[in-house]
C-alpha positions, 0 to 999 in steps of 0.5 A, a space after each residue: 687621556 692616552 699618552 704619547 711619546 716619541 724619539 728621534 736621534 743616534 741610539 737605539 730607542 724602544 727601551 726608553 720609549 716603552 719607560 716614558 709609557 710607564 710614566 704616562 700609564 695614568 692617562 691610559 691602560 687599555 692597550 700600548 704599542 711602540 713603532 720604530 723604523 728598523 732599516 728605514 722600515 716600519 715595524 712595531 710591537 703592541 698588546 691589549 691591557 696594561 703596558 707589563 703586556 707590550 714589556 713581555 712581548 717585547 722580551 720575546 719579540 724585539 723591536 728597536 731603532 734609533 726613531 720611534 713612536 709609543 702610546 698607552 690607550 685610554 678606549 674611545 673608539 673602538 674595543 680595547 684589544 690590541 687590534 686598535 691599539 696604536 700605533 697605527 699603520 697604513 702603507 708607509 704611514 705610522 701614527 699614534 694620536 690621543 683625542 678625538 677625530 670627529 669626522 673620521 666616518 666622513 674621511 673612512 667613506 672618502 677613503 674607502 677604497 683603502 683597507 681599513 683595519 680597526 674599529 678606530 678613529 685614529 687609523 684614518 690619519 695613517 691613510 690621510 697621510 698615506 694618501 697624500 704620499 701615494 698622489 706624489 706629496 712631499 711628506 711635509 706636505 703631505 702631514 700638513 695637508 692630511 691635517 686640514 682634512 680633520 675635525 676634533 681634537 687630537 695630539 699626533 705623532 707620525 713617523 714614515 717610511 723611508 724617512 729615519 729621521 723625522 718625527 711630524 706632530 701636530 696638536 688641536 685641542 690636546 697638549 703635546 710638548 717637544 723636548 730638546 736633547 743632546 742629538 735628540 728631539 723628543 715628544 710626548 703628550 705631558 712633561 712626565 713622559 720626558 722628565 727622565 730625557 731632558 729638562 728643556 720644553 716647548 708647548 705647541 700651541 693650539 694648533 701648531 704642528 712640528 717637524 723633529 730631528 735629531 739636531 732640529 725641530 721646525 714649528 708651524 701653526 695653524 696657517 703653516 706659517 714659521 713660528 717659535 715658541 718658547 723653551 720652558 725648563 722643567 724643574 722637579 725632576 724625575 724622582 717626583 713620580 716614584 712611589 718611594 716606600 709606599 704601596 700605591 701612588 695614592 697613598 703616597 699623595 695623600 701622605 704629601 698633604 701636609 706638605 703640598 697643602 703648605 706649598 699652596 699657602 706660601 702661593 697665596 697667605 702672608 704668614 707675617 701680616 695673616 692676609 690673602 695674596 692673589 695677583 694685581 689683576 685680580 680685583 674682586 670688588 670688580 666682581 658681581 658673581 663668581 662662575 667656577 667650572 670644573 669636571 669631578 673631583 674639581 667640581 666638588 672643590 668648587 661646591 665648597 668654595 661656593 659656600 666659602 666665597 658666599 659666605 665670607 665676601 657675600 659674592 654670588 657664586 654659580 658652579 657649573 659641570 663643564 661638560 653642561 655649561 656650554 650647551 644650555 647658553 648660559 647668562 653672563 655678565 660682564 662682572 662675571 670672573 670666570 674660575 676654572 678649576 683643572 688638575 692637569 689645566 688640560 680638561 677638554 670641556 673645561 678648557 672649552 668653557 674656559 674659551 667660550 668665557 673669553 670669548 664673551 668678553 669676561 675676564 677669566 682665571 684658571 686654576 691648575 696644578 700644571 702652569 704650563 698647561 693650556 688653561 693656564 696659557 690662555 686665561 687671563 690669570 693663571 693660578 697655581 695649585 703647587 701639588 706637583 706631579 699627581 700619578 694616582 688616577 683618583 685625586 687625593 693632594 690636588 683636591 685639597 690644595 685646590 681646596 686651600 686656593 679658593 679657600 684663599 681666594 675667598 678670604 681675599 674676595 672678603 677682604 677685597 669688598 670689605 665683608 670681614 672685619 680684620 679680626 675675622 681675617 686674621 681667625 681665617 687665615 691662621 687657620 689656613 697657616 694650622 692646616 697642614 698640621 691638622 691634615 698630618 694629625 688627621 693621617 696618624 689615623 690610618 690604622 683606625 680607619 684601615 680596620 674599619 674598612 675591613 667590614 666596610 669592604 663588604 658592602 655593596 652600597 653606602 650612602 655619605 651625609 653632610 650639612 653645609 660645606 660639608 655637603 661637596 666632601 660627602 659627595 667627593 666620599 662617594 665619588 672616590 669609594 666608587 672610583 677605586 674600590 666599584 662599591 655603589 656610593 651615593 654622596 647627599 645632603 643630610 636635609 635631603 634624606 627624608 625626600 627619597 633616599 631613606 628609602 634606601 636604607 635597610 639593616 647594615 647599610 653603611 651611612 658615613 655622616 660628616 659632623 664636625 661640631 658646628 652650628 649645623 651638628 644638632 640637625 646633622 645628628 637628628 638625619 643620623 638617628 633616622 638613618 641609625 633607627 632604621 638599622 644603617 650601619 654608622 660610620 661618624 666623622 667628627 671631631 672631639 667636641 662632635 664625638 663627646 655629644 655623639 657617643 653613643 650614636 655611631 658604630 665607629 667614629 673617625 675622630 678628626 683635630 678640631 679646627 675652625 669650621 672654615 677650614 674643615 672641609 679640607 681635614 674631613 677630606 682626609 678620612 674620607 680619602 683614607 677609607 675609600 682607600 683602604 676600602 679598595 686594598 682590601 677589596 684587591 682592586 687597582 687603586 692606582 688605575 682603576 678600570 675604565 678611569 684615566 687621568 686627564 680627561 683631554 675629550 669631550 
């Protein structure tokens, strides 16, 4: 969370700056700010609230020069107001920094004969730096010094007075990439803020820092020794991130289903032999247990794959919140496999569970949509996802092609310990290969389900109901209405609903029930007439065999293709993604942004 960007060279920069920070505002929009050196000095331009604020004021008050520094902020320390919005400054000093300084109460009390001006963390790096410089140090002494003194996690971008031509980064815990130009470095917290600037990257490494010019860049790590890292091209281009002809971001995304969904499959299904690929060192039959960890959203896809990898490779599989895992010191085994599950690969407590997992000696994957990401760095063998750049805050296309890899995964785990037969692979697979026709199928009911939103809309709270693998998509349901439209929703197992929940319902309280005619639709629907008895307001999704047997028992019917019971979970997530979104238009709310949410979450 937070975003960064920065730019050393021979023309003017604030203009570029302030669009990398449109293109990095998923990670934050609390506040933005842009620092530049104007005659060798240090001057900036920041505002509360989303970066159209920092944009007019810059209309009206101009900044500019030829090395600058810029951020958009998601909250942790310190009220969102423009007082604490970085950049920050301290005597000759100017830093922008995402993450967390975990001892900054220590260094402000070390410091406190300085002025201290914000409710923030970050403000204590400007006057480590300016510290260091005021007692005589070099800057480049004076940075590396400063950043022995810090504990947490933090991506930094510092530019000081009197010195045009430098940039000083560092990064522990929190991604930072360099990119490379013609008479131009750039910096910036993930490869959307430079697509638009160059396609040549470096990744620092945990804790690698770095010197930048308009024609060099040095890179330290952590012991300040001299190292060099590797050049990545970025592919994908710029285009990737704009929203087209669609209204949101989000729309947009889940409208890419049915292409990013194939994407996924052509990483992991042979179409020809209708067989699972995964990597020669991903053996499952080493493999006792499966422990999937992940935050949000991607728990829920792990949720699912428990039921996949359970019930199609007989493979025990434990899921975990990452933010829980390392705290309660959890028993594994060495036949453990380790998956973790991340969008942006860049998760701190997912990364941080990820490291614990390699330090105790198990052999661990990482399954992310950003493979030059940390995770994907580090683990033993990274996975991708292939659902490109994914802008909306709350996930729509990354959820479902995390869904189609460990629906894949599964398969091969199956096929790997010889639990299916291969008339069962076969079943399995083309229905994977039938997906992205099935979630396109599923999107042509946009307009149905836009009307039910309407009325929907006016609730205050809703309850989502499923059975089996069912179960994580209504908590996923809940989670997104919540997430983009503030209406209480509550996400449950249909079997749990007469211990407590039922409670609950009164006349008009809509229960969105998930029954796709399997083995389990007889007992979802016995839990729907509960509900309905008691005056809920029903909303059942289904599919044409389901809708003929329930006819009569719902208010409205979202009537999904009919595809094997193994791969719907992905086709149910569509509607549910559909109807929190149309919930939330009608409601007015920003779908794209929602308050208080922000994209990555690179912080404990």
């Amino acid at each position: 969370m937070c975003g960064i960007i920065g730019i050393v060279g021979t023309s003017t920069v604030t203009e570029r700056l302030v669009d990398g920070l449109k293109r990095l505002e998923y990670r934050g929009y609390d506040s933005s700010g842009v620092a530049v050196l104007d005659g060798g000095k240090l001057i900036r331009q920041r505002a509360e609230g989303k970066i159209k604020g920092l944009v007019a004021k810059l209309a009206t008050d101009h900044v500019d020069g030829q090395i600058g520094i810029a951020h958009t902020r998601w909250a942790t320390h310190g009220v969102p107001n423009e007082t604490n919005a970085h950049p920050h400054f301290s005597g000759r000093v100017g830093v922008v920094h995402n993450g967390i300084i975990e001892n900054f109460l220590d260094i402000r009390k070390e410091l406190s004969h300085r002025d201290f001006r914000t409710e923030t963390d970050t403000e204590v790096v400007s006057h480590l730096v300016d510290e260091a410089l005021s007692q005589g140090l070099a800057p480049k002494e004076a940075f590396s010094q400063s950043l022995k003194k810090l504990k947490g996690a933090y991506a930094f971008g510092v530019i000081i007075d009197d010195h045009p031509d430098h940039i000083y980064c560092a990064r522990a815990g929190s991604p930072l990439a360099l990119g490379i130009g013609e008479d131009e470095m750039y910096l910036g917290s993930d490869a959307m803020a430079l697509a638009q600037l160059t396609t040549k990257l470096i990744y620092l490494e945990e804790g690698d820092w770095a010197i930048l010019t308009p024609t060099s860049y040095e890179i330290y790590d952590v012991d300040d020794n001299k190292v060099e890292r590797d050049i990545t091209i970025l592919t994908g281009g710029p285009a990737m991130a704009e929203k087209g002809n669609y209204r949101h971001f989000m729309l947009k995304e889940m409208y890419e289903q049915p292409e990013t969904i194939g994407r996924t499959l052509s990483n992991y299904i042979d179409e020809y032999r209708l067989s699972a690929n995964v990597p020669a060192e991903l053996d499952f039959s080493e493999f006792d247990r499966v422990i999937i960890i992940a935050c949000g959203t991607a728990c829920y896809a792990g949720m699912v794959a428990k039921y996949w990898f359970e019930q199609v490779a007989g493979l025990a599989v434990d899921v975990d919140i990452a933010s829980e895992f390392r705290y309660r010191k959890p028993v594994i085994s060495p036949k453990s496999l380790f998956i973790a599950v991340s969008q942006s690969g860049e998760t701190a407590d997912t990364l941080a569970a990820l490291r614990y997992c390699k330090e105790a000696g198990v052999k661990t994957a990482a399954l992310v949509n950003v493979m030059t990401s940390t995770m994907a760095r580090e683990a033993d063998i990274a996975l991708p996802i292939n659902a490109g750049p994914e802008i909306g805050v709350a996930s729509t296309k990354a959820f479902t092609s995390q869904l189609t890899a460990l629906a894949s995964l599964a398969l091969a785990a199956g096929t790997a310990r010889g639990m299916i037969s291969e008339d069962d692979q076969k079943r399995m697979a083309t229905a994977l290969i039938k997906t992205p026709r099935h979630v396109k199928q599923a999107l042509r009911l946009d307009k149905d389900i836009e009307a039910m939103a309407f009325e929907f809309s006016k609730s205050k709270s809703a309850f989502y109901l499923g059975r089996g693998s069912q179960v994580p998509i209504a908590f996923e349901g809940a989670l997104k209405l919540k997430e983009i439209s503030y209406i209480h929703a509550e996400g449950y197992a249909a079997g749990e609903l007469k211990h407590g929940p039922i409670a609950l319902i009164e006349d008009g309280t809509p229960v969105i029930v998930l029954a796709p005619y399997d083995r389990l639709f007889e007992k979802t629907i016995s839990n729907l007439q509960e509900v309905a008895s008691r005056g809920a307001h029903i909303i059942l999704i289904t599919d044409k065999e389901g809708a003929s047997h329930a006819e009569s028992m719902a208010d409205n019917m979202i009537v999904l293709p009919t595809s094997d019971s193994f791969v719907a979970p992905i086709i149910t997530t569509v509607a549910v993604q559909l109807l929190a979104y149309h919930t939330a238009v009608h409601l007015g709310t920003d779908v794209d942004q929602p308050r208080n949410l922000a994209k990555s979450v690179t912080v404990e």
